[in-house]
ZAVEXLO-61450 format. One line per field, with one value per residue (C-alpha): x, y, z. Coordinates in Angstrom, 1 decimal. Layout:
N
c1 = c(X | ...)
c2 = c(Y | ...)
c3 = c(Z | ...)
This chain:
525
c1 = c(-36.4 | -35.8 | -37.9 | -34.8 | -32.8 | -34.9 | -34.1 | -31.2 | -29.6 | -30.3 | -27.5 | -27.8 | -26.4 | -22.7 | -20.7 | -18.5 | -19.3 | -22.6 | -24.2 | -24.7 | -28.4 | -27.8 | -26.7 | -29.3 | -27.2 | -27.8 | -26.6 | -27.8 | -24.1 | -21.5 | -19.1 | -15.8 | -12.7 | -9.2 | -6.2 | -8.0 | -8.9 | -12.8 | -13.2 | -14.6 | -18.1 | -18.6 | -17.4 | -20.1 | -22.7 | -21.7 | -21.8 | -25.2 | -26.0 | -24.5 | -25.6 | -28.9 | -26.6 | -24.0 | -27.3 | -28.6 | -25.4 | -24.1 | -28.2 | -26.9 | -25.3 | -21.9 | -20.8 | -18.2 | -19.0 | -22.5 | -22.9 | -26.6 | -25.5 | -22.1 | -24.0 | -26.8 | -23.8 | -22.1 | -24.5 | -25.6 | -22.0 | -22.1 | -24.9 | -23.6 | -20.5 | -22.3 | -24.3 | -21.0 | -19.8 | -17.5 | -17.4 | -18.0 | -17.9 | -18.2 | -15.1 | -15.9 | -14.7 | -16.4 | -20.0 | -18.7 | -17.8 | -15.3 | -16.2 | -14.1 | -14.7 | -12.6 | -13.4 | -10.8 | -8.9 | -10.9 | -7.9 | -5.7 | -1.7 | 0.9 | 1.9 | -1.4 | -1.1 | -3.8 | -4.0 | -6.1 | -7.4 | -8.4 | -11.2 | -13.2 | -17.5 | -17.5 | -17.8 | -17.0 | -19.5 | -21.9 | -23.4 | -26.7 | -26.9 | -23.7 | -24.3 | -25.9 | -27.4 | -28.4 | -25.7 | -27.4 | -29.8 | -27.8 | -28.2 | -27.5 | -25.6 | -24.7 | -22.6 | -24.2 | -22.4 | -22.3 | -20.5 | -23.3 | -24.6 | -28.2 | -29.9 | -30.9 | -33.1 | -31.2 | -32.7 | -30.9 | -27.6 | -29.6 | -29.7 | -27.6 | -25.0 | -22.9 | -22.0 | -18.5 | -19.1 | -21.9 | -22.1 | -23.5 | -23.5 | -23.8 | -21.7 | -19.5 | -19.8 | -16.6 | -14.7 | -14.7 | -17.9 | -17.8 | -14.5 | -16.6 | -19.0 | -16.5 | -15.0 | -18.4 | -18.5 | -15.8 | -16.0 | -19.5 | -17.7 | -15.1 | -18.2 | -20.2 | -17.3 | -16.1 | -13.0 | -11.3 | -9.4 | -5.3 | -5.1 | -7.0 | -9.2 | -9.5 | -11.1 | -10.9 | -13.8 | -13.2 | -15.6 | -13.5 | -10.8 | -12.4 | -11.6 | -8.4 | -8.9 | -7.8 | -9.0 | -7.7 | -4.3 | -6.3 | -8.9 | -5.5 | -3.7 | -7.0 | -7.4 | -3.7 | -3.7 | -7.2 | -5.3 | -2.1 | -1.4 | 1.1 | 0.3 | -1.9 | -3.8 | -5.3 | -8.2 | -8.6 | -8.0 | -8.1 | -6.3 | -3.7 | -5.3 | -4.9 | -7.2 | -4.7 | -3.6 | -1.4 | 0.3 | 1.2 | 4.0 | 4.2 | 3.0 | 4.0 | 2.8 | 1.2 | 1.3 | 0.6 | 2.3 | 0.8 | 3.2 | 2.2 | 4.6 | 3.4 | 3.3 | 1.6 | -1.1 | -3.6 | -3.7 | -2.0 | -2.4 | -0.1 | 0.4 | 1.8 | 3.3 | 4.5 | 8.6 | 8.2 | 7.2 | 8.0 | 4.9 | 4.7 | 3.1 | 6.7 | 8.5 | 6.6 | 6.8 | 10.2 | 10.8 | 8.5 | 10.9 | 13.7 | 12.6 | 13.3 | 15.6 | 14.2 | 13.7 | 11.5 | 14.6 | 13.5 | 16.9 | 16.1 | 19.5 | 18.9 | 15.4 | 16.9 | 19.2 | 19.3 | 17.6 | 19.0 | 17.6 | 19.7 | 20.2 | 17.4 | 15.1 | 15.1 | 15.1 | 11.7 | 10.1 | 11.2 | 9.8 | 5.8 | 6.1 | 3.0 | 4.8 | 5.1 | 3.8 | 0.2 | 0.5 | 0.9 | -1.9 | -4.3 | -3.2 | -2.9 | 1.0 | 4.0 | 6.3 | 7.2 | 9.5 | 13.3 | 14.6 | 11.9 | 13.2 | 9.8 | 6.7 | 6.7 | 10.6 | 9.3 | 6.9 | 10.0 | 11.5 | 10.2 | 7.8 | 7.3 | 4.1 | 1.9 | -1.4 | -2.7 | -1.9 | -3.7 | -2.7 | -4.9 | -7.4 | -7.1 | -9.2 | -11.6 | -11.6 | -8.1 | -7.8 | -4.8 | -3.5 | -0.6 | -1.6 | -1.0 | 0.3 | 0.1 | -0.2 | 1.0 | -0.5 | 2.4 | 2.1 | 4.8 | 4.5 | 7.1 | 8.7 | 9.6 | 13.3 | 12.1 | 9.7 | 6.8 | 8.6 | 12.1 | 10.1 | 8.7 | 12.1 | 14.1 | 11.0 | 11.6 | 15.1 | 14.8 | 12.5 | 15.0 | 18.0 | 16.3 | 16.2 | 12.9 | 11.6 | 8.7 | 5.9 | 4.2 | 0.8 | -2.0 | -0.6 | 2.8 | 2.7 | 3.4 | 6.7 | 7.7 | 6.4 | 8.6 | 11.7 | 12.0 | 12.0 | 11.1 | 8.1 | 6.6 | 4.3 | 4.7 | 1.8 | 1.3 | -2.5 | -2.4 | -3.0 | -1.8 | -3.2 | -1.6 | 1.8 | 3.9 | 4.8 | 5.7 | 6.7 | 7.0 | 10.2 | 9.2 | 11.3 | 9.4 | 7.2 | 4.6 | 4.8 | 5.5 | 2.2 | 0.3 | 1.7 | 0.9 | -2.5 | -2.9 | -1.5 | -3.2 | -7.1 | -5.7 | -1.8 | 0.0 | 1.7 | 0.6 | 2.5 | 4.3 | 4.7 | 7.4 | 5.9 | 2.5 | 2.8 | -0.5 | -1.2 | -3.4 | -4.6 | -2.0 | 0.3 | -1.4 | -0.4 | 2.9 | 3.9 | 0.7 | 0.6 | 4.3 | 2.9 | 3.8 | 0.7 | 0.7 | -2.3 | -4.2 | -6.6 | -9.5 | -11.9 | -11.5 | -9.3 | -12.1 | -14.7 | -14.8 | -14.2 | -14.5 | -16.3 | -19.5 | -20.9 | -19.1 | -19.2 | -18.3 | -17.4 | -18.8 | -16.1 | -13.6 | -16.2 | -16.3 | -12.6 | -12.1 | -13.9 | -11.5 | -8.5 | -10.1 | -11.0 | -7.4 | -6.0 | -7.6 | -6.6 | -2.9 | -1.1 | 0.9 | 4.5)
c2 = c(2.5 | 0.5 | 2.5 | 2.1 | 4.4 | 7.2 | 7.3 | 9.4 | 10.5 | 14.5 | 16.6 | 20.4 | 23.6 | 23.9 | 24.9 | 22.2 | 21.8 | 20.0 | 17.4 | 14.1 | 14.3 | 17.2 | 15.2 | 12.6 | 9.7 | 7.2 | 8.2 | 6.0 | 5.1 | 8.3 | 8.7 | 6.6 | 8.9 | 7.6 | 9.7 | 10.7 | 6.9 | 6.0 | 2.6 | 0.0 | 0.6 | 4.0 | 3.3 | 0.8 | 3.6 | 5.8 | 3.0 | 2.3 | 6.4 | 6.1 | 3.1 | 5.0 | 7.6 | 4.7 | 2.3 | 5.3 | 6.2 | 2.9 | 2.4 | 5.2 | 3.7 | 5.7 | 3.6 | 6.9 | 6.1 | 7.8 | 11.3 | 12.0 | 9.2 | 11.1 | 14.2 | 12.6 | 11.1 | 14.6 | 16.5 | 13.8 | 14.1 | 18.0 | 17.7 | 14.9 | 17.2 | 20.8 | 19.1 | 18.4 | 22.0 | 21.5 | 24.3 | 22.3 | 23.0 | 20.7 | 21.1 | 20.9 | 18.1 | 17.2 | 16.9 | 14.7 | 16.8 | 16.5 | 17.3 | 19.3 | 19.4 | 21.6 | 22.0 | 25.0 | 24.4 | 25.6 | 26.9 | 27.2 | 28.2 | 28.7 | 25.6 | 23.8 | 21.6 | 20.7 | 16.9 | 16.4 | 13.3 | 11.6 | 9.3 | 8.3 | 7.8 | 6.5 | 2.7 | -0.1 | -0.8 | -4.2 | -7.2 | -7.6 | -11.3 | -12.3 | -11.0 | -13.3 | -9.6 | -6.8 | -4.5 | -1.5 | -2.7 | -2.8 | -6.2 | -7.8 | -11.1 | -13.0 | -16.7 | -19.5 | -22.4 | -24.4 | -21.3 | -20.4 | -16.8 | -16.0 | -12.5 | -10.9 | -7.8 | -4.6 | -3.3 | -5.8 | -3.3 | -1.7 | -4.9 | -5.6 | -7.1 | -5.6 | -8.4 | -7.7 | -10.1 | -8.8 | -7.6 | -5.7 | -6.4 | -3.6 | -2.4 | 0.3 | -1.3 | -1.1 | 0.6 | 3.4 | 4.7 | 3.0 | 4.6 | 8.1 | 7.8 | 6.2 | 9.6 | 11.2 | 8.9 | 9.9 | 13.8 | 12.9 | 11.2 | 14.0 | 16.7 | 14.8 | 13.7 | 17.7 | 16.7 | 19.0 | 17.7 | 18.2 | 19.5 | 21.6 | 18.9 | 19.0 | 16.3 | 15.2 | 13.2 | 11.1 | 11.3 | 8.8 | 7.0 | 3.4 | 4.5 | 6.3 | 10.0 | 11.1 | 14.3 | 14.5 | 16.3 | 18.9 | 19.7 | 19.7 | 22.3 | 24.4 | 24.3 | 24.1 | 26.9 | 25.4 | 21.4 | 23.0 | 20.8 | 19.5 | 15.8 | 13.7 | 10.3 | 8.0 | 6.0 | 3.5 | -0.5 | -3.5 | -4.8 | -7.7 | -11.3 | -11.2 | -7.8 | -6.4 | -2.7 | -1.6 | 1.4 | 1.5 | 4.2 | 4.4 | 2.7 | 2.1 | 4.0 | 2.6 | 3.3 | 1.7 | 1.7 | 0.2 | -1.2 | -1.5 | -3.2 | -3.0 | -5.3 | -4.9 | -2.3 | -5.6 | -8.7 | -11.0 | -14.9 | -17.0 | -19.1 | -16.6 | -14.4 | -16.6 | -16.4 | -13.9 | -10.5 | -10.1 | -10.7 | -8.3 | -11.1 | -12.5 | -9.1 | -7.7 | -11.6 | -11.2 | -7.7 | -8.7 | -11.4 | -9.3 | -7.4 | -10.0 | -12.5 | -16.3 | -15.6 | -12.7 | -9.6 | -6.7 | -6.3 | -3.2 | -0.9 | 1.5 | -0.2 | -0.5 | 2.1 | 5.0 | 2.2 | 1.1 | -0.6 | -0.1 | -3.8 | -2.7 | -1.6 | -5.5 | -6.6 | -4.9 | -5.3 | -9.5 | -9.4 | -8.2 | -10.3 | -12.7 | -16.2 | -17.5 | -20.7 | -18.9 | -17.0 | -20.5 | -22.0 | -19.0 | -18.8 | -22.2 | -21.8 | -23.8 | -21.4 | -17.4 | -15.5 | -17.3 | -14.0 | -13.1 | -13.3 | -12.1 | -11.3 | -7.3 | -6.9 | -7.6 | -4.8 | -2.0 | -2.2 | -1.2 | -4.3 | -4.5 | -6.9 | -7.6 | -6.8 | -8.2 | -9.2 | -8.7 | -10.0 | -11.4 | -14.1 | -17.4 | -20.9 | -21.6 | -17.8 | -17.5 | -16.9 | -18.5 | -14.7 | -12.4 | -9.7 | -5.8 | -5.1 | -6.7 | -4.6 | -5.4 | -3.4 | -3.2 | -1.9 | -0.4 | 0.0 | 3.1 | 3.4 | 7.2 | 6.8 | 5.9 | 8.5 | 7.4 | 9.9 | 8.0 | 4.7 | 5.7 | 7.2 | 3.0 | 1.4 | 4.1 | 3.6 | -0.2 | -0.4 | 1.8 | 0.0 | -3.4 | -1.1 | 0.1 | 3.4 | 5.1 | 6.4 | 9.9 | 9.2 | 6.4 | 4.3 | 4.7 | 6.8 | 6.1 | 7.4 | 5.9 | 2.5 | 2.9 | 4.2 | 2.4 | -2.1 | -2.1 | 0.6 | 0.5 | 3.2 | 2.8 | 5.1 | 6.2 | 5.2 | 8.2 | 8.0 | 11.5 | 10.7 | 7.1 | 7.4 | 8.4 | 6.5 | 7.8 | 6.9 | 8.4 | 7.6 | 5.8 | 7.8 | 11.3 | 13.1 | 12.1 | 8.3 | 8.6 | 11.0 | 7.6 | 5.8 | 6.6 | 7.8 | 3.9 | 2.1 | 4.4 | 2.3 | -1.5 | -0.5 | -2.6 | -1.6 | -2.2 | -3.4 | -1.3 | -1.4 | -0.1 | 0.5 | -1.6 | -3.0 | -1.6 | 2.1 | 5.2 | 8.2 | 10.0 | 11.9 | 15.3 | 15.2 | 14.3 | 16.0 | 19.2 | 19.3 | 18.6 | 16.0 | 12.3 | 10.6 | 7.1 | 4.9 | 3.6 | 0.9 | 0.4 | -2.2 | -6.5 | -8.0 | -10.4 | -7.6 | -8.7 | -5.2 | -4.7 | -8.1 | -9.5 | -9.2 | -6.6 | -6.7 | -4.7 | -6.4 | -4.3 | -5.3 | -3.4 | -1.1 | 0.2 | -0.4 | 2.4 | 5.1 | 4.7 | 4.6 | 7.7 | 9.5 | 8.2 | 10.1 | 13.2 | 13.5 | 13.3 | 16.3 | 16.3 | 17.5)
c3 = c(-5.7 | -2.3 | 0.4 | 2.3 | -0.1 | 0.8 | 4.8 | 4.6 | 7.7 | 8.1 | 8.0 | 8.5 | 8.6 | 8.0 | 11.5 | 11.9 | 15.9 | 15.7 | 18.2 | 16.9 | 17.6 | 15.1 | 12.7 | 13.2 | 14.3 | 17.0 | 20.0 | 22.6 | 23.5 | 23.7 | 20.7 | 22.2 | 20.8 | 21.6 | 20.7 | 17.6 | 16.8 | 16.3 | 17.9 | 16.4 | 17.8 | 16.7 | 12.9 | 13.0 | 14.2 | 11.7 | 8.8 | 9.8 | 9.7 | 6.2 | 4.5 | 3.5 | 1.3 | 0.3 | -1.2 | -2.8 | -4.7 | -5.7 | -7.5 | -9.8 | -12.8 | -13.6 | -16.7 | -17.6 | -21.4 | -20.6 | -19.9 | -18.2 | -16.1 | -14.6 | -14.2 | -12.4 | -10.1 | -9.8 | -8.9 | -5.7 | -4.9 | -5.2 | -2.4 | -0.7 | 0.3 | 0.8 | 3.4 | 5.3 | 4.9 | 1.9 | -0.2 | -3.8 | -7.7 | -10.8 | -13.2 | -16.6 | -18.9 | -21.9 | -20.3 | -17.3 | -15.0 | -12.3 | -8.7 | -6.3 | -2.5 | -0.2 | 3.9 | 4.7 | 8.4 | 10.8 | 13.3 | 10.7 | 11.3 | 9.2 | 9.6 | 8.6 | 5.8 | 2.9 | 1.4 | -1.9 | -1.7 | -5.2 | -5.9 | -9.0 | -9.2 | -12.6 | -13.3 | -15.4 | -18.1 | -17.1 | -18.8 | -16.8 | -18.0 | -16.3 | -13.1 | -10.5 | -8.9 | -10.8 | -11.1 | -10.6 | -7.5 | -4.3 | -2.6 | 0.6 | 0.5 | 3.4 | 3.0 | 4.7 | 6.3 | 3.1 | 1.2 | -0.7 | -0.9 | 0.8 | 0.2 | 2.5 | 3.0 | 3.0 | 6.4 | 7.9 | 7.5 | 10.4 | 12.7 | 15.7 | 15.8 | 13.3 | 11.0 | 9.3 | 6.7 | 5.1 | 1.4 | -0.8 | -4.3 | -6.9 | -9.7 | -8.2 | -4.6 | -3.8 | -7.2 | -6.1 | -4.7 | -1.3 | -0.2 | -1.4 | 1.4 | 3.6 | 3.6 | 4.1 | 7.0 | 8.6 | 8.0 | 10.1 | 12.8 | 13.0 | 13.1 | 15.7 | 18.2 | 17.8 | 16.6 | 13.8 | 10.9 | 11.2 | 7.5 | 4.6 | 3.4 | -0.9 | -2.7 | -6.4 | -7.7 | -11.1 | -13.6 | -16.4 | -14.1 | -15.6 | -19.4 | -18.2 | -17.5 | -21.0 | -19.6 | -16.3 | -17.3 | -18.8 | -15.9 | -13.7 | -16.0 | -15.8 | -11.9 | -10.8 | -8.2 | -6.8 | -7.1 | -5.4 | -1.8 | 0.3 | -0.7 | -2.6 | -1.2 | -3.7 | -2.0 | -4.9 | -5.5 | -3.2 | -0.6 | 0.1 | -0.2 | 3.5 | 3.8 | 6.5 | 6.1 | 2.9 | 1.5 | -2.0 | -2.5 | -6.2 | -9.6 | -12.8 | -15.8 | -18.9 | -22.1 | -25.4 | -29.4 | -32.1 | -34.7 | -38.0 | -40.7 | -44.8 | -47.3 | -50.9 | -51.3 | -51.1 | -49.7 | -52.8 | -53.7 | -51.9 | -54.3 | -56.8 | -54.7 | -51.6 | -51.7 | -54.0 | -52.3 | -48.3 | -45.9 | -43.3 | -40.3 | -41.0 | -40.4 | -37.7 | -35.8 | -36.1 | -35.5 | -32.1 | -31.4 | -31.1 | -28.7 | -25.6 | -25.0 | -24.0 | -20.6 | -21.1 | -20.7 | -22.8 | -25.2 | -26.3 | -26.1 | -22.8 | -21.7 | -18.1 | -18.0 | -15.1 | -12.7 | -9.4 | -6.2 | -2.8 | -1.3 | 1.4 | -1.3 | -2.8 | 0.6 | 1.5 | -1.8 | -1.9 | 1.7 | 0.8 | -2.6 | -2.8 | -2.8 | -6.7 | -6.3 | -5.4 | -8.9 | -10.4 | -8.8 | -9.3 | -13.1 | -14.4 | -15.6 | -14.5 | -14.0 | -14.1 | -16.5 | -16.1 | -14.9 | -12.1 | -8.1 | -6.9 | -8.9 | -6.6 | -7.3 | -10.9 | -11.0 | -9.7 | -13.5 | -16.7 | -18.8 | -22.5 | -24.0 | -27.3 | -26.0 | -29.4 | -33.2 | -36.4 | -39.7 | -42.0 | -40.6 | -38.8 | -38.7 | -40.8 | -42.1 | -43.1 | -46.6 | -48.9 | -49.5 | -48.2 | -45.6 | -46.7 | -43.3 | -39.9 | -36.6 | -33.2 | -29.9 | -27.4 | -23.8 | -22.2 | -18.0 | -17.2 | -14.2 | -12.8 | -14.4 | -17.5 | -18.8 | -21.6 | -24.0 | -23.5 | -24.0 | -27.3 | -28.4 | -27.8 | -29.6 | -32.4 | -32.4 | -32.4 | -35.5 | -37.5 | -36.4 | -38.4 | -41.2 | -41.5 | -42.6 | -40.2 | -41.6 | -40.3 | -42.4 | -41.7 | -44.9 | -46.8 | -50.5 | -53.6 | -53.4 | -50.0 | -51.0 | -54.5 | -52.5 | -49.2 | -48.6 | -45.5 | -43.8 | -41.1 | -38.6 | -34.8 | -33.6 | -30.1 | -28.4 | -25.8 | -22.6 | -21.2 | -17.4 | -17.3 | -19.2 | -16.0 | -13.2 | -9.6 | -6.7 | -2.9 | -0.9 | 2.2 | 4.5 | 3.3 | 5.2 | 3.6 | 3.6 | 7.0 | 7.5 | 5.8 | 7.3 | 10.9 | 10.0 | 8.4 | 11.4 | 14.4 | 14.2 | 14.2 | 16.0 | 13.4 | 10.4 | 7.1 | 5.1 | 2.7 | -1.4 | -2.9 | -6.2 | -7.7 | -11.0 | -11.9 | -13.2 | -12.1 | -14.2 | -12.6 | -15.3 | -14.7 | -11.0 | -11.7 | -14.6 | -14.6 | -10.6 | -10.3 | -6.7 | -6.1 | -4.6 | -2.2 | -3.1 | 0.4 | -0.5 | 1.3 | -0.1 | 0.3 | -2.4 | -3.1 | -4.6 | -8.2 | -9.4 | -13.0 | -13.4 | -12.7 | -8.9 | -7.6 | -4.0 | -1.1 | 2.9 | 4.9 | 7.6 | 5.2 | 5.1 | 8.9 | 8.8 | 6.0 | 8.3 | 11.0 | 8.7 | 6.7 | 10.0 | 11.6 | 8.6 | 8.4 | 12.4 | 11.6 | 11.2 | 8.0 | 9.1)
């Protein structure tokens, strides 16, 4: 390990009024506090005071497929948050265990508020040999003039000046550990300017966000009274292209069905048998097909229904839409789907798509015979008026109406293959912490709470998202926890998470602390 990992910035005892020399900061300058905003100056002290604890948690592989590895990582982040006073436990799940933080109001009232805020520590699995870095050894990268990326020492994060475009590469950089220790940051700023948070502070800590929380639901029906809050902030995901501010106020759910349709009991000649016994490639294609329309509108009876956007609504969401002709460029395609305004206005209605076919073989490996079945992976992104369940039920419905019969085993029996034409099995791939979408109305008190507490550190707004297309483990606080949640992302859009060279700016870096610590000065109304 990097001597540098190992000069972590004491922290002791846990009263919450401490010195900064207390908490072994540098203090040559005085902490500058403006109406509960950290200036610019100070979140760069206290990134430097961190960057010790940040380096040694991001050189801690979290791949959430690997057990030892997230216990290593919760217990660090079991410490990591004692130190600051947080009472802390690991939640059990599976042998990765959640971790759960809580720092009660000091001066509490009746009318103090507490905010759970969400965040994962697990990771994205690596391929060492496409990485430029190594993915698990934090590295300092700096672009020249020319463009090109220059390492540089890591005790250079120490140096003055500050230099905002600074990065360090690492798996986990930026997905989601950095925002972590931004928060521990900021709970060290708080402490050292003797400022008290506005609100009951709780904190959820992912162990399996990356392969989709298939346990999270659970862990959230066993904890619900310690989960229970008056809102729920997601610090995950990357900002605009632009890296100004954003708010996302909802996202769509995801779920996926696998459709299988059944031919002969084994693949048959098709020599012999072609125009002779039905192939199932040719049914399911055209069971597949008539699903949409030619411009890419799901036809499926009732797949839109019970949604409606006020005039204002598609005014605001048209507004923040990245222009189309940057998706076009980025993507290599000529055009979008015929029916598609604005790739965000998009994203506020329900999608249908083959993730995948399988039938058979292809190329050189396809082999002159008829297929016993063919399967089709479908993913369906739900919207809050169109629950997964509801979903499930039109697909269903759909597949009957073209005259097939569904299956409840893996493969049909004798007796339904003698009885029925046409049989099918449309099985569900669950994904109980994803399924559900949500969304916050802007004008409620707490997206207006986020709001302010995003805009206070750089006084402009940022800009507001109606609904993401993308989707968060999020069904057990919607449907277990019965809580919305607003997604703040922190980290630069260009980080490279999930693929090789994962990077973190540490300008967005010292910009998270003083939205964090803007945040947790707020008082949630």
């Amino acid at each position: 390990m990097h001597p540098f990992f190992n000069r972590t910035a004491p922290i002791r005892g846990l009263a919450w009024r401490r010195t900064a020399a207390a908490l072994g900061v540098l203090c040559a300058a005085p902490l500058a506090w403006s109406q509960h905003v950290l200036t610019q100056a100070t979140a760069e002290q206290f990134a430097r005071t961190s960057f010790p604890e940040y380096l040694q948690f991001v050189a801690l592989p979290s791949e959430s497929s690997k057990a030892a590895d997230i216990v290593r990582n919760a217990d660090w982040l079991t410490q990591a948050f004692a130190k600051r006073g947080f009472a802390t436990r690991q939640l059990p799940n599976e042998g990765k265990p959640l971790v759960y933080a809580e720092l009660p109001a000091r001066k509490a009232t009746a009318a103090t508020k507490t905010v759970l805020f969400y965040m994962h520590f697990d990771a994205q699995p690596v391929t060492p040999s496409e990485w430029k870095t190594e993915p698990w050894t934090p590295t300092l990268r700096l672009r020249d003039a020319a463009g090109q990326w220059q390492t540089l020492p890591l005790e250079q994060l120490q140096s003055t000046p500050f230099n905002p475009e600074w990065r360090v590469f690492a798996r986990a950089s930026a997905d989601d550990k950095a925002p972590i220790v931004m928060f521990l940051a900021a709970i060290d700023a708080l402490r050292a300017a003797q400022v008290d948070p506005a609100m009951h502070i709780k904190v959820l800590l992912d162990s399996e966000e990356e392969k989709g929380s298939p346990r999270l639901h659970l862990v959230m029906q066993d904890n619900q009274t310690l989960l229970q809050s008056d809102g729920l902030i997601v610090y995950d995901g990357a900002m605009p292209p632009s890296n100004e501010p954003s708010i996302n106020f909802g996202n769509r759910g995801s779920m996926q069905l696998d459709l299988t349709v059944f031919g002969p009991m084994s693949a048959q000649h098709s020599g012999v048998y072609g125009n002779v016994i039905p192939n199932p490639a040719q049914r399911l294609a055209s069971l597949l097909a008539g699903m949409k329309d030619e411009d890419g509108k799901v036809v499926l009876p009732g797949f839109y229904d019970r949604i409606s956007l006020t005039d204002a609504e598609r005014a605001q969401v048209e507004a923040s839409s990245q222009p189309a002709a940057a998706i076009l460029k980025r993507l290599g395609i000529a055009a979008l789907e015929p029916t598609v305004r604005s790739p965000l206005l998009a994203m506020q209605f329900p999608s249908l798509d083959i993730l995948g076919l399988s039938a058979g073989q292809v190329g050189t490996k396809a082999a002159n015979a008829i297929p016993a079945a063919a399967t089709a992976s479908l993913n369906i992104r739900t919207v809050p008026e169109t629950p997964p369940q509801r979903m499930h039920t039109l697909v269903r419905q759909y597949v009957q109406s073209r005259g097939y019969h569904l299956i409840e085993g893996e493969t049909p029996t004798a007796e339904e293959r003698s009885r029925y034409d046409k049989l099918a099995r449309l099985g569900v791939i669950a994904y109980p912490s994803s399924a559900s979408a949500a969304r916050v109305p802007m004008e409620s008190a707490l997206a207006q709470w986020t709001l302010q507490g995003v805009r206070a550190p750089r006084g402009k707004d940022p800009e507001k998202i109606r609904m993401w297309g993308s989707t968060l483990p999020m069904s057990g606080a919607v449907d277990v926890l019965k809580q919305s949640y607003i997604v703040v992302p922190l980290v630069n859009a260009d980080n490279n998470q999930h693929g090789p060279d994962e990077n973190m700016r540490m300008g967005n870096y010292v910009e998270g602390i003083r939205t964090i610590a803007s945040m947790l000065t707020t008082p949630l109304p």
